[in-house]
VOPAGU-2260 file (C-alpha; in pm, 1 decimal, decimal comma):
REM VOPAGU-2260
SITE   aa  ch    i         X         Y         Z
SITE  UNK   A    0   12738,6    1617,7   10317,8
SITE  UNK   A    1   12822,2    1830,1   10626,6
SITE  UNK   A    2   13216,4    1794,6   10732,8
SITE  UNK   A    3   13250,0    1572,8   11050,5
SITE  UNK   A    4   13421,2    1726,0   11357,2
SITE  UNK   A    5   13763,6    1521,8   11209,6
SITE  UNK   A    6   13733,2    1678,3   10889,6
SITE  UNK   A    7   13698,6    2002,1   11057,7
SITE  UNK   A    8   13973,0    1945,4   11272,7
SITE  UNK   A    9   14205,0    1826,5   11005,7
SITE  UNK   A   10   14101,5    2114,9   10761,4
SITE  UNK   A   11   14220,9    2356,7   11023,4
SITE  UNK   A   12   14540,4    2171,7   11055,9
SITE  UNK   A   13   14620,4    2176,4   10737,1
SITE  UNK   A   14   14554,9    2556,4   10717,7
SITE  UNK   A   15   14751,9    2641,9   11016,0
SITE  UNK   A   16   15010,7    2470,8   10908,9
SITE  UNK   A   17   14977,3    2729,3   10537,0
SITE  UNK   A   18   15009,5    2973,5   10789,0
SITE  UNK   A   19   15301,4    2841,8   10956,3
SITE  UNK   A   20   15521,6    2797,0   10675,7
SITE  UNK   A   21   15428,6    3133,9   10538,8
SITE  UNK   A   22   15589,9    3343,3   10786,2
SITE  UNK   A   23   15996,5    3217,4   10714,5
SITE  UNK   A   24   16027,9    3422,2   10451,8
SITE  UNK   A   25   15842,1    3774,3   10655,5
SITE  UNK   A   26   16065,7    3657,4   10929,9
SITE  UNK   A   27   16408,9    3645,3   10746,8
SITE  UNK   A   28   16342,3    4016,1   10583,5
SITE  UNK   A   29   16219,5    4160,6   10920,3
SITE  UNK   A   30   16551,3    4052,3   11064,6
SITE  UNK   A   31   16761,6    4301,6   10877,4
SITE  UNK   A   32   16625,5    4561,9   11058,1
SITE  UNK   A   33   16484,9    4393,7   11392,3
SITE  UNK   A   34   16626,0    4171,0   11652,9
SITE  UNK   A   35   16511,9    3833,9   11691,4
SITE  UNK   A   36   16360,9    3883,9   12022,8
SITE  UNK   A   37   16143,3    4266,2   11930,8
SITE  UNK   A   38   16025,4    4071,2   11622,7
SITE  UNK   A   39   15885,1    3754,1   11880,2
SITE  UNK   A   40   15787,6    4010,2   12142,0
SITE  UNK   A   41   15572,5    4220,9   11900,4
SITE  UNK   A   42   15387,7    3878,9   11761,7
SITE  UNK   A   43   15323,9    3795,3   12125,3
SITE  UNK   A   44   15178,8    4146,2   12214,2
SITE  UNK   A   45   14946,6    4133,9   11925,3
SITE  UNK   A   46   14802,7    3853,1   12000,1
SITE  UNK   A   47   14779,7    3868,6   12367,7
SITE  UNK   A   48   14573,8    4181,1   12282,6
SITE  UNK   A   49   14361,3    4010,2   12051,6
SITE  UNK   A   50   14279,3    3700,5   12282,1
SITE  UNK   A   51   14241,3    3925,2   12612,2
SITE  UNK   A   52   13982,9    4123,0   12370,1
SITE  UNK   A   53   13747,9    3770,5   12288,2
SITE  UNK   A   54   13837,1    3576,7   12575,8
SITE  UNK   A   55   13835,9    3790,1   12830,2
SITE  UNK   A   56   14004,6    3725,3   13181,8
SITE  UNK   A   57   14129,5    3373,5   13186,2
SITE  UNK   A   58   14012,3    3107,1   13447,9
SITE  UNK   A   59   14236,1    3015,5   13691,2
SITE  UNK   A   60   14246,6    2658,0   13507,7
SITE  UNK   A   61   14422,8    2805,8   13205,3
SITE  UNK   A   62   14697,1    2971,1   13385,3
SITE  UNK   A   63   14952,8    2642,7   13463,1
SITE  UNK   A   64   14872,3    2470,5   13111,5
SITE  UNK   A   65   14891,8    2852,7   12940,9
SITE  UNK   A   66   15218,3    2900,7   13112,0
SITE  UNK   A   67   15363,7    2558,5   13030,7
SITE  UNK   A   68   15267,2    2610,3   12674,5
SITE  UNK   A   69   15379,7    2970,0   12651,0
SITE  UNK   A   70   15765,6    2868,2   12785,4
SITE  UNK   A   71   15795,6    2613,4   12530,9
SITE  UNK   A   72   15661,8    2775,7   12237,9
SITE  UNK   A   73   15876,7    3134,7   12316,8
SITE  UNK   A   74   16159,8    2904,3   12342,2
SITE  UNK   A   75   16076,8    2787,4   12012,4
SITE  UNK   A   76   15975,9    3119,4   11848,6
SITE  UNK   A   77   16340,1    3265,8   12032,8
SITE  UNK   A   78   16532,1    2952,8   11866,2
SITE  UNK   A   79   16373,1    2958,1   11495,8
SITE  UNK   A   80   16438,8    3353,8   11455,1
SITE  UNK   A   81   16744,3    3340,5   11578,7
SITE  UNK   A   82   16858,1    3014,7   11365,0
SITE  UNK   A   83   16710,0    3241,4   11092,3
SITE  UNK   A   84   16981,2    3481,3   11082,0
SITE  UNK   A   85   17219,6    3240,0   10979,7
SITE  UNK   A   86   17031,9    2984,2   10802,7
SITE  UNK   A   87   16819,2    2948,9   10500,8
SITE  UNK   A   88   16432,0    3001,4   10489,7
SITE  UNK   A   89   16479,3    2639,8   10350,7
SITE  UNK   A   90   16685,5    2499,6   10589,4
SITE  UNK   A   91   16481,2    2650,5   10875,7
SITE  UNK   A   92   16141,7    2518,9   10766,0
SITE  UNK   A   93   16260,9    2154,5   10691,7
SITE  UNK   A   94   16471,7    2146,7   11022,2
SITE  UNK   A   95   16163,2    2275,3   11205,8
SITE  UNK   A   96   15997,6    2002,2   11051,9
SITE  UNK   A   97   16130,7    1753,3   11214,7
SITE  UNK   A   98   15953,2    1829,0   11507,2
SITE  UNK   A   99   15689,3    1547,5   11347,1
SITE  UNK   A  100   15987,3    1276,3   11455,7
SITE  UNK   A  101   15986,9    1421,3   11764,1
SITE  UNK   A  102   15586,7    1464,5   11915,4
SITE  UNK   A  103   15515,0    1087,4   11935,0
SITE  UNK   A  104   15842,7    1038,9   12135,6
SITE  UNK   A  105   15741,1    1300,3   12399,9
SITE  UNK   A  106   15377,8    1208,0   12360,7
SITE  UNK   A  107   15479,5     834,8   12477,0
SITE  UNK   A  108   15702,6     984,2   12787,7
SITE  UNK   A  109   15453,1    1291,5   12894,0
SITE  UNK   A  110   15087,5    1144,4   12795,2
SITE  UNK   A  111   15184,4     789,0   12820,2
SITE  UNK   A  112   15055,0     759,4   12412,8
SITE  UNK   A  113   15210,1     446,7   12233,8
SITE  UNK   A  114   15467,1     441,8   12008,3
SITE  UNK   A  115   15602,3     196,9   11700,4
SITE  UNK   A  116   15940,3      78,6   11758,7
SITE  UNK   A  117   15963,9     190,5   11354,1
SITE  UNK   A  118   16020,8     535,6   11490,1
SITE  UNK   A  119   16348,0     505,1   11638,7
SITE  UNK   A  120   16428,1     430,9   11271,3
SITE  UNK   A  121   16254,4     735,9   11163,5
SITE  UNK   A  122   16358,6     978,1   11374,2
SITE  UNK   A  123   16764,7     860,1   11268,8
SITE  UNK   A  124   16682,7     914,2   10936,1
SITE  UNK   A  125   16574,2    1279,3   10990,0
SITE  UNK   A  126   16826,8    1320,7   11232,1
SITE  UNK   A  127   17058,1    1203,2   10921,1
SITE  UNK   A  128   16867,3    1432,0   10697,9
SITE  UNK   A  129   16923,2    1762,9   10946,0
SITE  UNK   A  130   17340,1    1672,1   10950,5
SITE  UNK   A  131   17333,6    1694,2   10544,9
SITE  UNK   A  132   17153,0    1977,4   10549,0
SITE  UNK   A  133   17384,9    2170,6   10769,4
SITE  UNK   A  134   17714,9    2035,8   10677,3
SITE  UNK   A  135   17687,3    2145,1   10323,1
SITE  UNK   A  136   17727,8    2552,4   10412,9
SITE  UNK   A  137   17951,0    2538,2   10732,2
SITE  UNK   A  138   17780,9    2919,3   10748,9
SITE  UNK   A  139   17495,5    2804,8   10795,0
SITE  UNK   A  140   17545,8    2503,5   11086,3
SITE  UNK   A  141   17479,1    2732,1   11419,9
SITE  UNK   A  142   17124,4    2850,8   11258,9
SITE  UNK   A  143   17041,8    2531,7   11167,7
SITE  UNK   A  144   17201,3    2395,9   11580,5
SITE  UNK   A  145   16904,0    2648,8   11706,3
SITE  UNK   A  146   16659,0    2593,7   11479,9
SITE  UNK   A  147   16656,4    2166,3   11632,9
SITE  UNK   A  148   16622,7    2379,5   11927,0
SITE  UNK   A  149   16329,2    2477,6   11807,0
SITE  UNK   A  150   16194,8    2139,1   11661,0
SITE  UNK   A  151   16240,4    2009,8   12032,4
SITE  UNK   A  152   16030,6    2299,5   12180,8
SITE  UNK   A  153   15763,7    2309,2   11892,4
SITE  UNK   A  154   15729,1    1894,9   11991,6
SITE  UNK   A  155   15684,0    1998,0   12365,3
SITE  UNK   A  156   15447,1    2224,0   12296,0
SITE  UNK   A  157   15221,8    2005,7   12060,6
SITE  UNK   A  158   15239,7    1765,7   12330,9
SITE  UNK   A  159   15088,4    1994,6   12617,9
SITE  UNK   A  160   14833,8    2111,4   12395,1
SITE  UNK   A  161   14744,1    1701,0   12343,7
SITE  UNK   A  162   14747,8    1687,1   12766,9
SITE  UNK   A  163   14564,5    2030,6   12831,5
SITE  UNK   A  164   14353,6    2152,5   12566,9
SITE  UNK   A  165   14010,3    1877,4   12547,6
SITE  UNK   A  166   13841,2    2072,6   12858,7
SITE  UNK   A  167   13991,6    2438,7   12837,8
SITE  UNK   A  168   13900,4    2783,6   12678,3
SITE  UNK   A  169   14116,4    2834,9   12385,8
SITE  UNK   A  170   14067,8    3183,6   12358,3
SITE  UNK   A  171   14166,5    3226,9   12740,3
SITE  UNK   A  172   14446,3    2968,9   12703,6
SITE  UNK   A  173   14619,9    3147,7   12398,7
SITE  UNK   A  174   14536,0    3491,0   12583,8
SITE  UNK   A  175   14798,9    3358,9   12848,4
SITE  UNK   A  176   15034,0    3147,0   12643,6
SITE  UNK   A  177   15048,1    3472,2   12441,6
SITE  UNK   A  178   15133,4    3698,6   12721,8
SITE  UNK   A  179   15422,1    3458,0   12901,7
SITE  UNK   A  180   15567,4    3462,5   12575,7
SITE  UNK   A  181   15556,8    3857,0   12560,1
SITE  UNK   A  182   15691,5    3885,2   12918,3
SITE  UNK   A  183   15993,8    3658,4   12883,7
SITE  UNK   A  184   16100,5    3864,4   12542,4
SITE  UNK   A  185   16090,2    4206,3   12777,5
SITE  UNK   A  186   16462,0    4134,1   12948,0
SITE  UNK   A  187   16563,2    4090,8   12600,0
SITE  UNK   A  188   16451,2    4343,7   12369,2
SITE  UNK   A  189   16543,4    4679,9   12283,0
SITE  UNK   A  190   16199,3    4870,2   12267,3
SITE  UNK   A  191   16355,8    5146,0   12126,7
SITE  UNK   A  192   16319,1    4942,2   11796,3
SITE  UNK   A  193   15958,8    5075,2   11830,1
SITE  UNK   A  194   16058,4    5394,5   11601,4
SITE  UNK   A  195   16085,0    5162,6   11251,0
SITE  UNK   A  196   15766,5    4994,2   11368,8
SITE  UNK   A  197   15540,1    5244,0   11131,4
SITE  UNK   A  198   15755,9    5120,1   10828,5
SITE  UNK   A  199   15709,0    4754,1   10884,6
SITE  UNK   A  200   15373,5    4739,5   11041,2
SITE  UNK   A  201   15196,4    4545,1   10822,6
SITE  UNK   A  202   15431,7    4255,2   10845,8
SITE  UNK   A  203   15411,0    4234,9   11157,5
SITE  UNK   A  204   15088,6    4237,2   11247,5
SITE  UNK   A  205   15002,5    3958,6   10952,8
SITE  UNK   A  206   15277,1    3779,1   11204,2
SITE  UNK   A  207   15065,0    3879,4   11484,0
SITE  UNK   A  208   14738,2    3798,1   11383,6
SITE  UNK   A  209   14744,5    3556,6   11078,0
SITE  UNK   A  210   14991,0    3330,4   11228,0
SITE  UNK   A  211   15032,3    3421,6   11638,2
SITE  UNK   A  212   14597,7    3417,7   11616,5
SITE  UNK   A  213   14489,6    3249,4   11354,0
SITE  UNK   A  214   14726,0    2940,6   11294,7
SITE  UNK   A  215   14781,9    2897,4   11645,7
SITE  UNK   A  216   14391,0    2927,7   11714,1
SITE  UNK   A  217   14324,3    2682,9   11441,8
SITE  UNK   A  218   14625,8    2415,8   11545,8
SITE  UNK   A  219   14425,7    2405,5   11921,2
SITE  UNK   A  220   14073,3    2395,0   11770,8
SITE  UNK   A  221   14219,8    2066,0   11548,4
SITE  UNK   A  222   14380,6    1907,4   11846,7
SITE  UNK   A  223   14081,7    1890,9   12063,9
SITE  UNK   A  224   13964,7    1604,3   11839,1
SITE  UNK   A  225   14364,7    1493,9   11678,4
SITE  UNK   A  226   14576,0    1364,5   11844,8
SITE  UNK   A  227   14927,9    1483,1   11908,0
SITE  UNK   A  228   15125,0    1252,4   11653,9
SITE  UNK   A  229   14874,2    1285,3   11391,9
SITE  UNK   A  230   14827,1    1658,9   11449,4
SITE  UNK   A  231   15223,9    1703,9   11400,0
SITE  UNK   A  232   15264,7    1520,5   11093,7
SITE  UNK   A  233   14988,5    1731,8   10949,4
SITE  UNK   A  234   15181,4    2065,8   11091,0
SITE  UNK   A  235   15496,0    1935,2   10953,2
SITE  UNK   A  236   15347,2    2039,4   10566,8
SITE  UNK   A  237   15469,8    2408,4   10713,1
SITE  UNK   A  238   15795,9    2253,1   10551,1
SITE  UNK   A  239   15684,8    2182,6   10246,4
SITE  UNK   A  240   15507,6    2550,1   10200,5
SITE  UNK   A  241   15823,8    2701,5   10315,4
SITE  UNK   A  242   16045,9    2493,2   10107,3
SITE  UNK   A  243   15829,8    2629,0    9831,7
SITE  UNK   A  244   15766,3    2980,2    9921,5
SITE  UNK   A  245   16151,4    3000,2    9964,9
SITE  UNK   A  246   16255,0    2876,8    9627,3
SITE  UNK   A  247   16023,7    3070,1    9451,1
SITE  UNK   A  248   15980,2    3418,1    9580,1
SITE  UNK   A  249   16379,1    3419,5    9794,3
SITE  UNK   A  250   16521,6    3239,5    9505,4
SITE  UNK   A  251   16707,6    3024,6    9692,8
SITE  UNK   A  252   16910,4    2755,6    9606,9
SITE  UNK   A  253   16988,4    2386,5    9741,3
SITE  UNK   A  254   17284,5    2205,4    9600,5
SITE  UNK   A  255   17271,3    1827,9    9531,4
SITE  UNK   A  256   17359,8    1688,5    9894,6
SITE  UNK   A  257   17144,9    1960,8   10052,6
SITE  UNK   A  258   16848,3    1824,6    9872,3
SITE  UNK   A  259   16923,0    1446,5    9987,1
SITE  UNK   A  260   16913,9    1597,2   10305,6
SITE  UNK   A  261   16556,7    1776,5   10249,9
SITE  UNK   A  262   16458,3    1421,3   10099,4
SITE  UNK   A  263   16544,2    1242,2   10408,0
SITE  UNK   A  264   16358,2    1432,2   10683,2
SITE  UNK   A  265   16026,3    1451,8   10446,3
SITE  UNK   A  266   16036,4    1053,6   10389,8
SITE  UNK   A  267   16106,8    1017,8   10763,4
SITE  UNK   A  268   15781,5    1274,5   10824,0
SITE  UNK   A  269   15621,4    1070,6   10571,1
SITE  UNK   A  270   15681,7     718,5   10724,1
SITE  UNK   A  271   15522,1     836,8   11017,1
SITE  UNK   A  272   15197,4     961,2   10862,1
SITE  UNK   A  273   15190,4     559,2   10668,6
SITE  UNK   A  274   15222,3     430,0   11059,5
């Protein structure tokens, strides 16, 4: 039996979200060498080549929902790398997570969507989840402040992909999202980081075009038939694969409170998928 267009668009959900939680780890290594913002600026330049390549010029429709969409997600990109120099991959793929709490509450205010009053209650209990997680390595607690940054501008950005994305281009639209990302890193990044580029080149371009082109391509080809709740809580598995990835190729380590906390923001994420 032939997939429906849901099925489709849920497959590639899922798989963007593999994509997503894959590049923590990639991300954490490439910071002992590279600043937060070259590292964001050269997954933005790879793929703004790659989209500019297939798409071609963008129509002017694409350029205020690209640009909205391109602010939010650098802010979130800038956020979660730098949160990632003082937190855990762990820690920084469950607190992204929690993004999922987050959508339907901006959906409701932005694209007037409904929402259960049962998410109030979820969204505490993540909260809750995010304060055990960082109180239990005081190290750790600024990483974690920015990466709920970064939950808050990954939820904004699912949202304006909900609001923009049914009638648009999506090559054309990531071709500009791509590039306002690259040109707010400029102000902020050494270039001269350019001469290590040769030994780390193919991390950075499986950042650039596995995840900046391919999971991002795949989240906006799900969401023109998924809506933006349902969409996030199918993202949100990026926790779960980094979680994974990060225990058992970083070796990392979560003490007892640390793992209530992990426990609380998944059943929150959870809750919401059962509403």
């Amino acid at each position: 039996m032939l997939l429906t267009d849901k099925n489709k668009s849920l497959i590639a959900l899922f798989f963007s979200a593999l994509f997503f939680g894959s590049t923590f780890l990639i991300v954490k290594n490439l910071l002992v060498t590279f600043s937060p913002t070259f590292i964001v600026f050269m997954r933005y330049l790879v793929a703004s080549i790659f989209f500019l390549i297939i798409g071609g010029i963008p129509s002017a429709q694409t350029l205020k929902p690209g640009i909205l969409m391109g602010i939010f997600l650098w802010l979130g990109y800038i956020t979660q790398t730098q949160g990632l120099l003082t937190t855990s991959t762990i820690n920084s793929g469950v607190v992204t997570g929690f993004y999922v709490v987050l959508t339907p509450f901006f959906s409701k205010l932005i694209n007037k969507t409904q929402l259960h009053n049962k998410n109030y209650i979820y969204s505490f209990m993540g909260f809750l989840g995010i304060v055990l997680i960082s109180i239990t390595d005081f190290t750790q607690i600024f990483g974690n402040i920015f990466t709920i940054f970064c939950a808050f501008s990954y939820a904004m950005h699912i949202v304006l992909v909900e609001r923009y994305i049914e009638d648009l281009n999506i090559s054309q639209l990531m071709f500009v999202q791509s590039f306002i990302g690259a040109l707010l890193c400029i102000p902020f990044t050494n270039l001269n980081q350019l001469n290590n580029f040769n030994d780390y080149w193919i991390p950075i371009l499986f950042l650039g075009l596995i995840v900046n082109v391919c999971a991002f391509y795949l989240q906006l080809y799900g969401q023109k038939v998924i809506k933006a709740s349902t969409s996030a809580l199918i993202l949100s598995l990026e926790a779960i694969f980094a979680l994974f990835i990060g225990i058992l190729l970083a070796g990392e380590v979560l003490n007892i409170l640390s793992w209530c906390g992990v426990l609380l923001v998944l059943i929150s994420i959870f809750l919401v998928i059962k509403e």
